[in-house]
N, C-alpha and C positions, 0 to 999 in steps of 0.2 A: 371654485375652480383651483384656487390655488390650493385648498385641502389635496384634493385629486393629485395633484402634479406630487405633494409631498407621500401621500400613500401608495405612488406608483415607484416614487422614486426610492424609497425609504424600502420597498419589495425585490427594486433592482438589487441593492446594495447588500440585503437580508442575502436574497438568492445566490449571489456571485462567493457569499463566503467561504464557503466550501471550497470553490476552485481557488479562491485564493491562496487555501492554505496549502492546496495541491503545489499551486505554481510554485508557493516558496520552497518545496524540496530539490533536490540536487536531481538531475536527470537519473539517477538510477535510482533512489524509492522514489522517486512519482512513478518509472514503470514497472516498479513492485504492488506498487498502490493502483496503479489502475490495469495489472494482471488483475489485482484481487478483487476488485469495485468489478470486472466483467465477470469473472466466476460467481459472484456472488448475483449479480444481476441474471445473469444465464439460469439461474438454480430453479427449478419449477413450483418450488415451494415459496417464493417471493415472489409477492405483488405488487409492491414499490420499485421506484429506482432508486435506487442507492447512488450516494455519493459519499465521496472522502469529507472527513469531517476535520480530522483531528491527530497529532503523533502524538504519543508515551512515550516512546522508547527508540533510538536508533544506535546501530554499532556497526561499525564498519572497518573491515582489517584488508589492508592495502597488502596486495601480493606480488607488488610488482610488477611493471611491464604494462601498465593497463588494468590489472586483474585487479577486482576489489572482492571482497564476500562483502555481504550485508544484510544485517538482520533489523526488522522495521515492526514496533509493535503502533500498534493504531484502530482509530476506531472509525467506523461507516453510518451514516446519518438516512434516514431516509426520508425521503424528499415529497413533496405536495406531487408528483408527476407519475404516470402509471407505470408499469414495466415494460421496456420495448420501447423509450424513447429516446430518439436517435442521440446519438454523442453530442452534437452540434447542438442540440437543442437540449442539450442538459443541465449545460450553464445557465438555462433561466428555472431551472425548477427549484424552488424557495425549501428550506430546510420542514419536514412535518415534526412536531412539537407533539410529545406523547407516546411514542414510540418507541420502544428498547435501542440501544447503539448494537451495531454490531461491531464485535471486539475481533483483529484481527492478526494476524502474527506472520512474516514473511522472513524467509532468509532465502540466499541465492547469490553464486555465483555472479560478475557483469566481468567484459571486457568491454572497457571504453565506454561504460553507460550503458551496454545494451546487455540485457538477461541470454545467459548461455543454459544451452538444456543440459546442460552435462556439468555437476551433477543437475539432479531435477527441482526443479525450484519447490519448493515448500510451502503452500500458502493453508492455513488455519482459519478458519471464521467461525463463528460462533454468535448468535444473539446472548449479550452480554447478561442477562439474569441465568440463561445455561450456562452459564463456564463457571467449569469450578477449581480449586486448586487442584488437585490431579492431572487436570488436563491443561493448567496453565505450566505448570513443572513439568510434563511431557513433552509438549512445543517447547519450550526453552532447553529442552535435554535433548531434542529431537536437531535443533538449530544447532547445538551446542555438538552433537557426532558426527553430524554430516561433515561426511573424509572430503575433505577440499585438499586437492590437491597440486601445488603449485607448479607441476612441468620437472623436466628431467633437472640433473645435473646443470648447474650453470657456471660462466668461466668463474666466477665471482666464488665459487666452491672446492674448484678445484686449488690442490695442494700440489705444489712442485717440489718434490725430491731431487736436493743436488747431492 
């Protein structure tokens, strides 16, 4: 019995890692990471559900006023649970073991935490045995022109002529 409790328990805690490591990001890549966790779940070529695994990479340039840009490299896990299950119920679906990561790449626009479409947010996924460097150097050149642009003239800009 007591086996049971520690194999059941020991599945909770397996499972939950994932969202854990979701929660520890700042509210804008979690909702960079879980734009990209629903594209990738949506995709009709996946049978798993996927979840957030894991960050590489984060960069974030403050444009003041609220505006952040931010670029989020990271990887997607997939999970013991089929595709199409519900959000709510995906916190218990335990990490599958064997499986390629997928390798993901985000940049975008927030004001105040929340993803703006303007510009258009950026997201890249790829199962990680396909990505190659060509295409990691393109998403990173791709994140890296995208014209952000911080808003007009501000008083802080202006020069007075006496």
């Amino acid at each position: 019995m007591a086996t049971l409790f520690l194999v059941v328990l020991f599945g909770c805690v397996w499972s939950a890692g994932g969202q854990a490591e979701l929660n520890k990001l700042s509210d804008g890549y979690k909702a960079g990471a879980e734009l990209a966790v629903e594209q990738v779940n949506t995709h009709s070529g996946v049978l798993q559900h996927f979840l957030f695994f894991r960050s590489l990479q984060k960069s974030e340039v403050d444009g003041g006023f609220g505006v952040k840009y931010l670029s989020h490299h990271f990887y997607l896990k997939a999970t013991q649970c089929a595709k199409g299950t519900a959000a709510a119920e995906s916190s218990k679906c335990a990490f599958r073991n064997g499986k390629p990561l997928i390798d993901c790449m985000t940049c975008y626009k927030t004001y105040l935490d929340v993803i703006q479409e303007n510009p258009k947010p950026y997201i890249h996924c790829i199962h990680k045995p396909a990505l190659t460097k060509e295409m990691s150097k393109a998403r990173r050149d791709h994140c890296e022109k995208m014209s952000y642009s911080s808003g007009s003239v501000t008083l802080l800009g202006v020069i007075r002529k006496t």
